[in-house]
GUMARGU-841475 format. One record per residue: residue number from 1; residue in one letter; z, y, x of N, C-alpha, C, O in turn. Coordinates in steps of 0.2 Angstrom, whole numbers, plus 5000, padded with zeros to 4 digits. Layout:
// residues N
<site resi="NUM" resn="A" n_c3="Z" n_c2="Y" n_c1="X" ca_c3="Z" ca_c2="Y" ca_c1="X" c_c3="Z" c_c2="Y" c_c1="X" o_c3="Z" o_c2="Y" o_c1="X"/>
...
// end
This chain:
// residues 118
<site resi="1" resn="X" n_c3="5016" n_c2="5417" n_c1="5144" ca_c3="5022" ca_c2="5418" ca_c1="5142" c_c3="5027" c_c2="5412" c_c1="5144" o_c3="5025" o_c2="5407" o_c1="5141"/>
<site resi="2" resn="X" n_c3="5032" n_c2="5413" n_c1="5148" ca_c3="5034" ca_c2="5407" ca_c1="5152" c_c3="5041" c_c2="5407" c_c1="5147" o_c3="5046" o_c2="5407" o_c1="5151"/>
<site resi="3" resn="X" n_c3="5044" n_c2="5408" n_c1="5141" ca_c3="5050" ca_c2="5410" ca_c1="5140" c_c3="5051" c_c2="5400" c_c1="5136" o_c3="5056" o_c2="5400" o_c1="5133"/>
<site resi="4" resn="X" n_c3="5048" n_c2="5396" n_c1="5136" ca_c3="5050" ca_c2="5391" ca_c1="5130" c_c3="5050" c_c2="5384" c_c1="5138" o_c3="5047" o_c2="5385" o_c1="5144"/>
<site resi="5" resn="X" n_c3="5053" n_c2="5379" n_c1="5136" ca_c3="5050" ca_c2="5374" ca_c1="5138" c_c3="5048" c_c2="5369" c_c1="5135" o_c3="5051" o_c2="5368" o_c1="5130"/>
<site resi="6" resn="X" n_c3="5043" n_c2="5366" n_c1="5135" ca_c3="5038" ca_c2="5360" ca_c1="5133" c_c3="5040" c_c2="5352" c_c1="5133" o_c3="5041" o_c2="5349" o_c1="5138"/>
<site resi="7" resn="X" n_c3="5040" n_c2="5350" n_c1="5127" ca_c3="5043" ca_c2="5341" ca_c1="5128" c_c3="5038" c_c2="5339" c_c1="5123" o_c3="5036" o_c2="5341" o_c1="5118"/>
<site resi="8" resn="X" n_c3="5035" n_c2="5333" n_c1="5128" ca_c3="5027" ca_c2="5329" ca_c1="5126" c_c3="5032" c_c2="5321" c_c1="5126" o_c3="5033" o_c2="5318" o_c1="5131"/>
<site resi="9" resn="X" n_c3="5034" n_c2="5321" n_c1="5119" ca_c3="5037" ca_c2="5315" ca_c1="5120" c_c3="5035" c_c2="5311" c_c1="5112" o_c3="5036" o_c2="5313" o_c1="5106"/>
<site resi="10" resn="X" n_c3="5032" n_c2="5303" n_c1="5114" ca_c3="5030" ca_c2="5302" ca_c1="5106" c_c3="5035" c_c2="5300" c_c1="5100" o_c3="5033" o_c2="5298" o_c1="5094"/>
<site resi="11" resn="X" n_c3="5042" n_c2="5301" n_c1="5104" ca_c3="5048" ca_c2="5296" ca_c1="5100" c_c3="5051" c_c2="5304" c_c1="5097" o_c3="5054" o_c2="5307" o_c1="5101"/>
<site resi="12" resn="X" n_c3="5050" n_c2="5306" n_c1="5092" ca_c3="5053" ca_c2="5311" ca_c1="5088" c_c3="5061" c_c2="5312" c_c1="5090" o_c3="5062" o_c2="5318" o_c1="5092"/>
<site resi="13" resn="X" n_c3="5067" n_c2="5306" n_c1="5089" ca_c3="5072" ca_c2="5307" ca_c1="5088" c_c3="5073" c_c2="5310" c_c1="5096" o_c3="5078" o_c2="5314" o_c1="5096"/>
<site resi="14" resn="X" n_c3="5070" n_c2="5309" n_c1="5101" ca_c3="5071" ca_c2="5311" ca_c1="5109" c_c3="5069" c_c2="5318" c_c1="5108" o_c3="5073" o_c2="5323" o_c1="5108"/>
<site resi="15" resn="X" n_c3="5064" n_c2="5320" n_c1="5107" ca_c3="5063" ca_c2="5327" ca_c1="5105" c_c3="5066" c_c2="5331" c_c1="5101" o_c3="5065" o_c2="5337" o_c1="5102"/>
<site resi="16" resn="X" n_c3="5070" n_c2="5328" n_c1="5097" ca_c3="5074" ca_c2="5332" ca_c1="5092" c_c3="5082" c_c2="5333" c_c1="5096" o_c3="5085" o_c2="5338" o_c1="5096"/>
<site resi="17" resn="X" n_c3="5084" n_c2="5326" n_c1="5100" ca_c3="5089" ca_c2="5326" ca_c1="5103" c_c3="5088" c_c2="5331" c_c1="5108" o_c3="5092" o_c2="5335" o_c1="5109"/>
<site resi="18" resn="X" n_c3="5081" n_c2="5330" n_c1="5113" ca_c3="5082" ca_c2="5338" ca_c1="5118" c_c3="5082" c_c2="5343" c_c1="5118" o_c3="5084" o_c2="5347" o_c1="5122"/>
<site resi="19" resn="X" n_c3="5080" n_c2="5344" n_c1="5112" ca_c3="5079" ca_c2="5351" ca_c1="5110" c_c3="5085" c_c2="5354" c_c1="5109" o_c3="5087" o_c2="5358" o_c1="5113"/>
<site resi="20" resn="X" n_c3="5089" n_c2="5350" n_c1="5102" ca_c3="5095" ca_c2="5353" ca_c1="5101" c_c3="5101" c_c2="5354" c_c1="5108" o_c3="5104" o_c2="5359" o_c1="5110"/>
<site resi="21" resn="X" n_c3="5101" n_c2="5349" n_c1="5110" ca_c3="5105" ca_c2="5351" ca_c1="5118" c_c3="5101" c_c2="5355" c_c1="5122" o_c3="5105" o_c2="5356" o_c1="5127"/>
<site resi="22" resn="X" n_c3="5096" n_c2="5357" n_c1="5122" ca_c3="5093" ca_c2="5360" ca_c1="5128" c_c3="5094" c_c2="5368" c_c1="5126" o_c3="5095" o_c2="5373" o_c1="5130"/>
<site resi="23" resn="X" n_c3="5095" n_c2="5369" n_c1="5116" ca_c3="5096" ca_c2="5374" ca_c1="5114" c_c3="5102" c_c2="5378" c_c1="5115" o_c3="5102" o_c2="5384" o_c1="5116"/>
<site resi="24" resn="X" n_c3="5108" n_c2="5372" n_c1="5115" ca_c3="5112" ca_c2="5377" ca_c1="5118" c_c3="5116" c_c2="5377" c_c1="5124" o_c3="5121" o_c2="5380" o_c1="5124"/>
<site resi="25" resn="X" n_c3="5113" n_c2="5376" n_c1="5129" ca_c3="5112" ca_c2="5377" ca_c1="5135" c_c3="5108" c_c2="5382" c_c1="5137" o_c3="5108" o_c2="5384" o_c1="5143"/>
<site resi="26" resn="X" n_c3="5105" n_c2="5386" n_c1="5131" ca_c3="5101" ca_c2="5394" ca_c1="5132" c_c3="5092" c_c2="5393" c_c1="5133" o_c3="5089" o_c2="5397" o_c1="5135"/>
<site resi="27" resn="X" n_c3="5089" n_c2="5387" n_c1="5132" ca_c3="5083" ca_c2="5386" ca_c1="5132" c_c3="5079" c_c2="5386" c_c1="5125" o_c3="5081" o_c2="5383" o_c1="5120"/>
<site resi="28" resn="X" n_c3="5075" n_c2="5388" n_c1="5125" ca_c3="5069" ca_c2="5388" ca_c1="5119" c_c3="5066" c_c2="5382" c_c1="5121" o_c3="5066" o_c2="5380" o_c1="5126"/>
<site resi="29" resn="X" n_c3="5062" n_c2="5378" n_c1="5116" ca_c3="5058" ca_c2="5371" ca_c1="5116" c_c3="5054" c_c2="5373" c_c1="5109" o_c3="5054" o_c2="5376" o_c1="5104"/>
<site resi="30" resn="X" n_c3="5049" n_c2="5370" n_c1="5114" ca_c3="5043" ca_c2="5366" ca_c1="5107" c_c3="5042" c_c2="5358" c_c1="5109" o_c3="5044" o_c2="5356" o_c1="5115"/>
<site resi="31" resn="X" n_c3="5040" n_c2="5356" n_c1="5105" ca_c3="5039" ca_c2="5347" ca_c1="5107" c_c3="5032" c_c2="5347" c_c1="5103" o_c3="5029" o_c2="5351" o_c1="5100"/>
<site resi="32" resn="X" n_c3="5029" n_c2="5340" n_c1="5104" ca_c3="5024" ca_c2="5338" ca_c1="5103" c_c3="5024" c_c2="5329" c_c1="5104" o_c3="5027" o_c2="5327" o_c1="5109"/>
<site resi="33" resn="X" n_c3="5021" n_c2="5325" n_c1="5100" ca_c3="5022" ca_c2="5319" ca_c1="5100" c_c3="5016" c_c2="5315" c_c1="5103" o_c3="5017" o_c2="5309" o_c1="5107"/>
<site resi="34" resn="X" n_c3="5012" n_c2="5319" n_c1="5101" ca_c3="5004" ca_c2="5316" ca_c1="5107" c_c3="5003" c_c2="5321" c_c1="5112" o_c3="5006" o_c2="5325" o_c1="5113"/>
<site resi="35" resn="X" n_c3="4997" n_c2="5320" n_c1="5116" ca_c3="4995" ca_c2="5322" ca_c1="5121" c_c3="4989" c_c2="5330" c_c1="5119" o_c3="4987" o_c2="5334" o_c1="5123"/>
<site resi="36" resn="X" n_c3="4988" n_c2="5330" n_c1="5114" ca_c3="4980" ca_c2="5334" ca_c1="5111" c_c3="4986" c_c2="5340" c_c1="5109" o_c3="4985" o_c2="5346" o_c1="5111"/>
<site resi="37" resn="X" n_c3="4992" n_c2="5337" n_c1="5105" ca_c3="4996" ca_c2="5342" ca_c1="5103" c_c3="4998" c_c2="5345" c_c1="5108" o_c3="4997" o_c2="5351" o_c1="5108"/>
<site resi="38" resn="X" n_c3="5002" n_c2="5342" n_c1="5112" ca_c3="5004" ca_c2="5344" ca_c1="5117" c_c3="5001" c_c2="5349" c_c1="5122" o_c3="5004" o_c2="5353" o_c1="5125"/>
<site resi="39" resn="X" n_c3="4994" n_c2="5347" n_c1="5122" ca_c3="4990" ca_c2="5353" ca_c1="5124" c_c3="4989" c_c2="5359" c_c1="5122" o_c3="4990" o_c2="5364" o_c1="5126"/>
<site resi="40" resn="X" n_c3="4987" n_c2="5357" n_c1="5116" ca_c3="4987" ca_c2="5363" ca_c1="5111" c_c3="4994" c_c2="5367" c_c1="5111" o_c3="4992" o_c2="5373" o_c1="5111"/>
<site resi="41" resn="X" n_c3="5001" n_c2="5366" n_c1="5109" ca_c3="5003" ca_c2="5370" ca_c1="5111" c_c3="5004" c_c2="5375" c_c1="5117" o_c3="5006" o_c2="5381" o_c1="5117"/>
<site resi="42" resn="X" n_c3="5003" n_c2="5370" n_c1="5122" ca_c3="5003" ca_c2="5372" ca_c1="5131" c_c3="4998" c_c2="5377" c_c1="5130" o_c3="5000" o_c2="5382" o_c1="5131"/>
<site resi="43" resn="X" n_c3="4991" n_c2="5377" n_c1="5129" ca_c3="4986" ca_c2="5380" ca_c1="5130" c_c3="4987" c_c2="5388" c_c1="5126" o_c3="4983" o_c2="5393" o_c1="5128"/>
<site resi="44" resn="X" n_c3="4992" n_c2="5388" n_c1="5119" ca_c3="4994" ca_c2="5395" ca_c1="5118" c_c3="4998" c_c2="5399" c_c1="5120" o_c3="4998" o_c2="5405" o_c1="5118"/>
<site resi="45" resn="X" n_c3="5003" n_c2="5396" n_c1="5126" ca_c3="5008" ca_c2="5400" ca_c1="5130" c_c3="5008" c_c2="5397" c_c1="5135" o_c3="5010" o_c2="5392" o_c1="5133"/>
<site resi="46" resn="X" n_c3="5007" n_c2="5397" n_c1="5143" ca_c3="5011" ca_c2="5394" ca_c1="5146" c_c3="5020" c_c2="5393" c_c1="5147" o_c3="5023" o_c2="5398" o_c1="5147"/>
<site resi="47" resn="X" n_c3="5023" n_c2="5386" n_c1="5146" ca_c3="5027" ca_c2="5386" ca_c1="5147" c_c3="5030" c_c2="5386" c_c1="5152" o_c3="5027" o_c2="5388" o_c1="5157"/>
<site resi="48" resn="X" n_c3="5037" n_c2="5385" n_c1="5153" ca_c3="5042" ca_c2="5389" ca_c1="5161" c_c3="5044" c_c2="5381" c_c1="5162" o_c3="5049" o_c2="5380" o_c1="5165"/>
<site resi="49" resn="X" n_c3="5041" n_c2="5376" n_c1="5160" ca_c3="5043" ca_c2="5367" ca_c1="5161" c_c3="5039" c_c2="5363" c_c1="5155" o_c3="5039" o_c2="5364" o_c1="5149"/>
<site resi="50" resn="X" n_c3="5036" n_c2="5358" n_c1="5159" ca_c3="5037" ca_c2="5352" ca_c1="5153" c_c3="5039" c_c2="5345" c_c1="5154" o_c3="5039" o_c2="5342" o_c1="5160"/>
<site resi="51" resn="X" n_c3="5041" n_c2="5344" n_c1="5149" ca_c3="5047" ca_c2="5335" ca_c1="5153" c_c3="5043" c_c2="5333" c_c1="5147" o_c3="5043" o_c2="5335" o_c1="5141"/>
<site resi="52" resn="X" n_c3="5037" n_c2="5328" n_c1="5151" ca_c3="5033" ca_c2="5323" ca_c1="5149" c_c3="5033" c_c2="5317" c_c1="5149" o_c3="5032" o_c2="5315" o_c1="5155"/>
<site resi="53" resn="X" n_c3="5034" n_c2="5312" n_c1="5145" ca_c3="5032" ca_c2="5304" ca_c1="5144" c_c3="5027" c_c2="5302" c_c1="5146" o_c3="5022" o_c2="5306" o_c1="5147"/>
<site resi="54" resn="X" n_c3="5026" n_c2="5297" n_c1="5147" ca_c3="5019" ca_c2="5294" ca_c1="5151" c_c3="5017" c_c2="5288" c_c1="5143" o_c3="5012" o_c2="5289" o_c1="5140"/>
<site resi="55" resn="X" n_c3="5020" n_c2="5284" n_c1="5142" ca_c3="5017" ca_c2="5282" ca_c1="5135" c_c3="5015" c_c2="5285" c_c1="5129" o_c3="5018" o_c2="5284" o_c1="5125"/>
<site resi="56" resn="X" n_c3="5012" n_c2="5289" n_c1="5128" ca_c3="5010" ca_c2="5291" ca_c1="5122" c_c3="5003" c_c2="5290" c_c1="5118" o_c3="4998" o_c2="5290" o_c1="5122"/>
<site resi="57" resn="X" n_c3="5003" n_c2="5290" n_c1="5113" ca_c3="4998" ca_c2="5287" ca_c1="5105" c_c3="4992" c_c2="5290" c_c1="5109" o_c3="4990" o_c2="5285" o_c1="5113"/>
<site resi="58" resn="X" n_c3="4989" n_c2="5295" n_c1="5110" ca_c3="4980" ca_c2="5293" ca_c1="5113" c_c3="4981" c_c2="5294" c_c1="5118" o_c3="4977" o_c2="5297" o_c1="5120"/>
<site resi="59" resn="X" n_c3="4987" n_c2="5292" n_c1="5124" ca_c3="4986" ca_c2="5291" ca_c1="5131" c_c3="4989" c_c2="5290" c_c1="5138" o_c3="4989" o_c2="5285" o_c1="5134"/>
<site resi="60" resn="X" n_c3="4991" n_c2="5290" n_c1="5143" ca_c3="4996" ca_c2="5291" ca_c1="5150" c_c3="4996" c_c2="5299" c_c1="5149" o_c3="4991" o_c2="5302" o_c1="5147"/>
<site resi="61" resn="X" n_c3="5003" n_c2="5300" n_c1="5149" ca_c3="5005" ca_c2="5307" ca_c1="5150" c_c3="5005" c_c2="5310" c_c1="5158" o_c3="5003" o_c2="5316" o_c1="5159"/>
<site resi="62" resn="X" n_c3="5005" n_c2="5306" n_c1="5162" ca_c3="5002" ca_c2="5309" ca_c1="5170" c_c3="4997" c_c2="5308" c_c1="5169" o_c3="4996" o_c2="5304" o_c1="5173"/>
<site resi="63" resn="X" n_c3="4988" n_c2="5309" n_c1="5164" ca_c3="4984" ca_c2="5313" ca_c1="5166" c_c3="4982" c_c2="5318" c_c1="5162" o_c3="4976" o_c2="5320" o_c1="5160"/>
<site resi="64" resn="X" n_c3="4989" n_c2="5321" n_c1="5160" ca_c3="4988" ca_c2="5328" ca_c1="5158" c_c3="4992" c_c2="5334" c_c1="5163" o_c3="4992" o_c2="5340" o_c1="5162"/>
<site resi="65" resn="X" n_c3="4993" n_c2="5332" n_c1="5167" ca_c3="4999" ca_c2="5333" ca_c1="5174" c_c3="4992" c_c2="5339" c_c1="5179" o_c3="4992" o_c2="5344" o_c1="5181"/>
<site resi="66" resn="X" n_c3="4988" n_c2="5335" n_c1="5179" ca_c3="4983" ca_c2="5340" ca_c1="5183" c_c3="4980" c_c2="5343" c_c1="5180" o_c3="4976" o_c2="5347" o_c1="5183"/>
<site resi="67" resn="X" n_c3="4980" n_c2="5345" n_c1="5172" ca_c3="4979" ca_c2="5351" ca_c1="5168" c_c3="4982" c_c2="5356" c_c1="5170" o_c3="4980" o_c2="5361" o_c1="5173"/>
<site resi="68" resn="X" n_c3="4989" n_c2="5354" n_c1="5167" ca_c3="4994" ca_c2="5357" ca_c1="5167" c_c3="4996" c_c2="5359" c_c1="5173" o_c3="5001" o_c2="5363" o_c1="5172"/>
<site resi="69" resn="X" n_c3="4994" n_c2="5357" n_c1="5179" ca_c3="4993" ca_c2="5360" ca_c1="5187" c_c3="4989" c_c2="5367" c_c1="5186" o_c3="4990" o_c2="5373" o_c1="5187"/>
<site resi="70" resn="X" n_c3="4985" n_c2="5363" n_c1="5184" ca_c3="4978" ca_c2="5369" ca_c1="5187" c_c3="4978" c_c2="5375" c_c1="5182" o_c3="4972" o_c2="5378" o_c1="5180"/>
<site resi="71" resn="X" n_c3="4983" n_c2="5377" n_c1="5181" ca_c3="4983" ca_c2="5385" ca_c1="5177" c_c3="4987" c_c2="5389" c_c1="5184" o_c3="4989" o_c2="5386" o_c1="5189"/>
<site resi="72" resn="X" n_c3="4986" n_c2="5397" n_c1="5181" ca_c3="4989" ca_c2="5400" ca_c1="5186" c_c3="4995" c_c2="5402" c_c1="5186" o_c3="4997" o_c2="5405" o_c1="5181"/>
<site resi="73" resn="X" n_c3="5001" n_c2="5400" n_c1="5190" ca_c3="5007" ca_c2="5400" ca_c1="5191" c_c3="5009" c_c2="5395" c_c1="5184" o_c3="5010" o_c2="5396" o_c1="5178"/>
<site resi="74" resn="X" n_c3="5007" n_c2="5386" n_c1="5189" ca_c3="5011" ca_c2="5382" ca_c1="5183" c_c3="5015" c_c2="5380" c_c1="5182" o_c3="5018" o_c2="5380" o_c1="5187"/>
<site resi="75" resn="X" n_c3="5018" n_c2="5378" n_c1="5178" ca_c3="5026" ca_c2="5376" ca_c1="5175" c_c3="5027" c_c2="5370" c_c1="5181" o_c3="5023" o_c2="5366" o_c1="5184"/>
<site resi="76" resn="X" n_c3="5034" n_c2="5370" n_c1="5181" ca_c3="5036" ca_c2="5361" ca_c1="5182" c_c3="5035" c_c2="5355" c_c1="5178" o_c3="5034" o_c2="5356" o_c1="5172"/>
<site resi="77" resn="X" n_c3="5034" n_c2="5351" n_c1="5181" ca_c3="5033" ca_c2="5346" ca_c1="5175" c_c3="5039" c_c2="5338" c_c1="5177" o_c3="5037" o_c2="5334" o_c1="5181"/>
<site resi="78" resn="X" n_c3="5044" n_c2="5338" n_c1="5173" ca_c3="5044" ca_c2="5335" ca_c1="5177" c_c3="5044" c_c2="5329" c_c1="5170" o_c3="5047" o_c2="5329" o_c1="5165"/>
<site resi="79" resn="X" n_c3="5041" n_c2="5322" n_c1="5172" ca_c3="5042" ca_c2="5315" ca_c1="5169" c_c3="5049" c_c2="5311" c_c1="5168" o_c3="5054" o_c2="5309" o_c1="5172"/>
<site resi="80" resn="X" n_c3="5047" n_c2="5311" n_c1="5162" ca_c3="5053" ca_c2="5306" ca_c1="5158" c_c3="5052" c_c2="5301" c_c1="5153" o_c3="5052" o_c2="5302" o_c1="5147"/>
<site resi="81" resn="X" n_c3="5051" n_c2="5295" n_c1="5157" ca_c3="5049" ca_c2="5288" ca_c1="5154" c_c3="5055" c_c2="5285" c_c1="5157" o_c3="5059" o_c2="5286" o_c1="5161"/>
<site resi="82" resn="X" n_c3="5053" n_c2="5278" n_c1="5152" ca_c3="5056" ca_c2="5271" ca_c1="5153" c_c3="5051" c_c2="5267" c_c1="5158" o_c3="5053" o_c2="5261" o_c1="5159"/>
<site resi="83" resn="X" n_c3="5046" n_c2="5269" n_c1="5161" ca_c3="5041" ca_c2="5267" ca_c1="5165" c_c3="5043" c_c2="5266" c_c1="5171" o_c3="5049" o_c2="5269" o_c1="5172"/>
<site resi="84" resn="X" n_c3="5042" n_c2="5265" n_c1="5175" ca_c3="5045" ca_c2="5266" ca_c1="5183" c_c3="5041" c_c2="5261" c_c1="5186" o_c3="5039" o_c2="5256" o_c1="5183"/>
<site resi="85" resn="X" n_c3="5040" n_c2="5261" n_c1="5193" ca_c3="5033" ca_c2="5256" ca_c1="5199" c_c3="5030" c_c2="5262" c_c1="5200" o_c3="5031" o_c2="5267" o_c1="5202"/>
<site resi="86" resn="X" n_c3="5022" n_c2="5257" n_c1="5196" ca_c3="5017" ca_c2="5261" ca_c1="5197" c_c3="5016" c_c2="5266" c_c1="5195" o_c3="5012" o_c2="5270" o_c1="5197"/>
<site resi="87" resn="X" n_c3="5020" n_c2="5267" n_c1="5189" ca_c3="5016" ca_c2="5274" ca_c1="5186" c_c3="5022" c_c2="5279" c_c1="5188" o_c3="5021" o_c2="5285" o_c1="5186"/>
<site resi="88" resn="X" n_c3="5028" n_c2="5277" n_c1="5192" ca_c3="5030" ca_c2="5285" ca_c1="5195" c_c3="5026" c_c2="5286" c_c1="5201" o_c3="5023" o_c2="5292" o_c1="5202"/>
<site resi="89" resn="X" n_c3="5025" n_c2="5282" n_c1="5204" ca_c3="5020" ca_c2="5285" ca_c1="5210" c_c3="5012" c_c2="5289" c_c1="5206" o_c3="5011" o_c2="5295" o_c1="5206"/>
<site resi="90" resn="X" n_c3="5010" n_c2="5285" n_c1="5203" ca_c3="5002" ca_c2="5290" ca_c1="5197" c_c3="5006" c_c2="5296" c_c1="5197" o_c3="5003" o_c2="5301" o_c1="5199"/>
<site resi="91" resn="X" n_c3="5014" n_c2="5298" n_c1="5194" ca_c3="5013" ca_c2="5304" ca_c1="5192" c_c3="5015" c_c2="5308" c_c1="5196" o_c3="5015" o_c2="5314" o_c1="5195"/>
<site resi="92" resn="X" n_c3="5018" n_c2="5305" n_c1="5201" ca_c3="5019" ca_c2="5310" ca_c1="5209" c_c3="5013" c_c2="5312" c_c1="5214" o_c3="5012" o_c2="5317" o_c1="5216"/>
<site resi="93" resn="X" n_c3="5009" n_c2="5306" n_c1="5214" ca_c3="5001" ca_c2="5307" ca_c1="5212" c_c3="4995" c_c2="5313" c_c1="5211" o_c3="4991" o_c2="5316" o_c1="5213"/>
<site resi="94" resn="X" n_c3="4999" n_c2="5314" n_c1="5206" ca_c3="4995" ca_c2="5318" ca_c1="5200" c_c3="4998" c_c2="5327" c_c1="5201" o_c3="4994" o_c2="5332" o_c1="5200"/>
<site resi="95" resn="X" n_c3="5007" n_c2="5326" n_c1="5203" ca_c3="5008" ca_c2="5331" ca_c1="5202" c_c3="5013" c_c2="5333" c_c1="5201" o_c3="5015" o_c2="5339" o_c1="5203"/>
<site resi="96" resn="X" n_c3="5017" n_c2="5329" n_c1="5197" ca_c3="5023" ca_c2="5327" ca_c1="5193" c_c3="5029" c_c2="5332" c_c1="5197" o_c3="5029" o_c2="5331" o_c1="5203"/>
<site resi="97" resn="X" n_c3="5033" n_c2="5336" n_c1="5196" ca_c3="5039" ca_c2="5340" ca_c1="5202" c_c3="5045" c_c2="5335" c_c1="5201" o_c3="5049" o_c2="5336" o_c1="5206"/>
<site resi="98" resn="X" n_c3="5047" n_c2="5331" n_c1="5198" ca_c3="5052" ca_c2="5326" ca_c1="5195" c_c3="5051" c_c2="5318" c_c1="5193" o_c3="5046" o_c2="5317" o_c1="5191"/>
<site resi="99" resn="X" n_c3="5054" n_c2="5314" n_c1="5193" ca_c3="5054" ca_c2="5309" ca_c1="5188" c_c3="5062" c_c2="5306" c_c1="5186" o_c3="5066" o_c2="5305" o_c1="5190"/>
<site resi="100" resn="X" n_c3="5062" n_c2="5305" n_c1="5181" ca_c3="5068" ca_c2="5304" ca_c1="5178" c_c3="5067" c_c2="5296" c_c1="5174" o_c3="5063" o_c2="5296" o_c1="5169"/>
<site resi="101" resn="X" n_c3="5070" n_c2="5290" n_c1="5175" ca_c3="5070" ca_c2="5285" ca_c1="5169" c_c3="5073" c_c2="5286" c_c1="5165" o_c3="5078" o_c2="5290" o_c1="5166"/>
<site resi="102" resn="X" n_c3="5070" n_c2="5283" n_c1="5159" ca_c3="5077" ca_c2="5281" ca_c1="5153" c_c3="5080" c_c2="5275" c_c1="5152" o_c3="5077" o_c2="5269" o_c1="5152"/>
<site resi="103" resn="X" n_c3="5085" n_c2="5275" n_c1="5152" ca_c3="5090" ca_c2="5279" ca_c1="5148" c_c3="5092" c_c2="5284" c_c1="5154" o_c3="5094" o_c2="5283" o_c1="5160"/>
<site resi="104" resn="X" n_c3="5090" n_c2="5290" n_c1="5151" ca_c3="5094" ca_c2="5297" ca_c1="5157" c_c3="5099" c_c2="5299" c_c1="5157" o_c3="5100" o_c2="5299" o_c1="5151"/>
<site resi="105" resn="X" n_c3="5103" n_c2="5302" n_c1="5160" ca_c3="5110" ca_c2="5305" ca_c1="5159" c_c3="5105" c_c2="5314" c_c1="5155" o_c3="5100" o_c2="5317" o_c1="5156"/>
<site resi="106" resn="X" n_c3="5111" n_c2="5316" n_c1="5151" ca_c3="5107" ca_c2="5324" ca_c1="5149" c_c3="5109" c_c2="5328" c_c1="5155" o_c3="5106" o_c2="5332" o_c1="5158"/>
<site resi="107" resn="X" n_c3="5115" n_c2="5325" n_c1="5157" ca_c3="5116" ca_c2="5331" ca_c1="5162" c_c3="5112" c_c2="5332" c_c1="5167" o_c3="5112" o_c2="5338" o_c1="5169"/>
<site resi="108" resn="X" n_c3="5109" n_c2="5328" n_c1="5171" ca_c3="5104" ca_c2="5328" ca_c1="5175" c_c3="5099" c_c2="5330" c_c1="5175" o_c3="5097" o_c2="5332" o_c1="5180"/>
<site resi="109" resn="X" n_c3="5097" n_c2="5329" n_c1="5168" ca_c3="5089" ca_c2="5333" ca_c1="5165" c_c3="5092" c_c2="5340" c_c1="5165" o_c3="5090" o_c2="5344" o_c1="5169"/>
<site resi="110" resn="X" n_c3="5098" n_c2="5343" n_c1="5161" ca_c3="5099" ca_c2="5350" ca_c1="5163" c_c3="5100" c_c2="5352" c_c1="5169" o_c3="5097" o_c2="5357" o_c1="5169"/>
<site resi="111" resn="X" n_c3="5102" n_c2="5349" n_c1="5176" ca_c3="5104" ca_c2="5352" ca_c1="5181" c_c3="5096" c_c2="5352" c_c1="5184" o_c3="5096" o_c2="5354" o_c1="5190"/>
<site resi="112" resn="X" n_c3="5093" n_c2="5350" n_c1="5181" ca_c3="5084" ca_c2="5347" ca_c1="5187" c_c3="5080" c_c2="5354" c_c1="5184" o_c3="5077" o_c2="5358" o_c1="5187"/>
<site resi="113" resn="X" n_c3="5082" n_c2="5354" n_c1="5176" ca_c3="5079" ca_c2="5360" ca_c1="5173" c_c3="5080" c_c2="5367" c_c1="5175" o_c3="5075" o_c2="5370" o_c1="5177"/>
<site resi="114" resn="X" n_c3="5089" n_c2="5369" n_c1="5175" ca_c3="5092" ca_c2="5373" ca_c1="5178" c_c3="5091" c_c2="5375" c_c1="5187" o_c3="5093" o_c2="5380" o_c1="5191"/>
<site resi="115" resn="X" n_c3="5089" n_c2="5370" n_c1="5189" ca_c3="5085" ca_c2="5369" ca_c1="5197" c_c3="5080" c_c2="5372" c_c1="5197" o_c3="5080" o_c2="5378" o_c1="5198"/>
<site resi="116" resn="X" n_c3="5075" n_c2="5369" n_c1="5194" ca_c3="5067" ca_c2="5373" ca_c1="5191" c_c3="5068" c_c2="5379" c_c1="5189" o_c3="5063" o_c2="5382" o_c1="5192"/>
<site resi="117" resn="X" n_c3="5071" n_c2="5382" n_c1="5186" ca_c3="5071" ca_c2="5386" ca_c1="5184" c_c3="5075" c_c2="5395" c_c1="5189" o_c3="5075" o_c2="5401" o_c1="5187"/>
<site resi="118" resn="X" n_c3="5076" n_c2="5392" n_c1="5192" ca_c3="5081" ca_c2="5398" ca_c1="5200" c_c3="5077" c_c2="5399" c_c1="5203" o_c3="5079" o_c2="5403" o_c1="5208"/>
// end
């Protein structure tokens, strides 16, 4: 079920903040603060996107990127970190359809989602 999008971010206030704007822009969101969680959501529905951090509590969010590849017909993924060098190449690497730094513009994130999504 591709109807929600997925945000694997460990900072609460950013997943609350995407949500709510992503909400009324016509999108459905779950979030998740770890990587396990974030599975476990993923693994109950596929989602239609996840915009993934790479910092997070038990680990790099580009090596959940070739999970989340290897289902059938997999979502976008696109990375949203304050990270940038080596670990945007790992997650383009890995698989990644996007990378975005922080501080990001929202609007950007909607126009990349709203891309993905066409």
């Amino acid at each position: 079920m591709k109807d929600y999008l997925l945000i694997i971010d460990d900072e609460l206030d950013t997943c609350i903040l995407l949500t709510s704007i992503l909400k009324k822009q016509g999108f459905k969101t779950k979030y998740a603060l770890n990587l396990k969680e974030g599975w476990n959501i993923f693994s109950e529905g596929t989602p239609a996107g996840v915009l993934l951090d790479i910092n997070l509590p038990d680990g790099k969010g580009y090596n959940l990127i070739p999970q989340i590849k290897g289902v059938e017909n997999p979502p976008f993924v696109i990375v949203v970190s304050a990270l940038g060098g080596d670990n945007k190449k790992i997650a383009f690497e890995k698989g990644a359809d996007f990378y975005m730094q922080k501080p990001f513009k929202i609007e950007k994130v909607i126009n990349t989602i709203r891309e993905c999504t066409n």
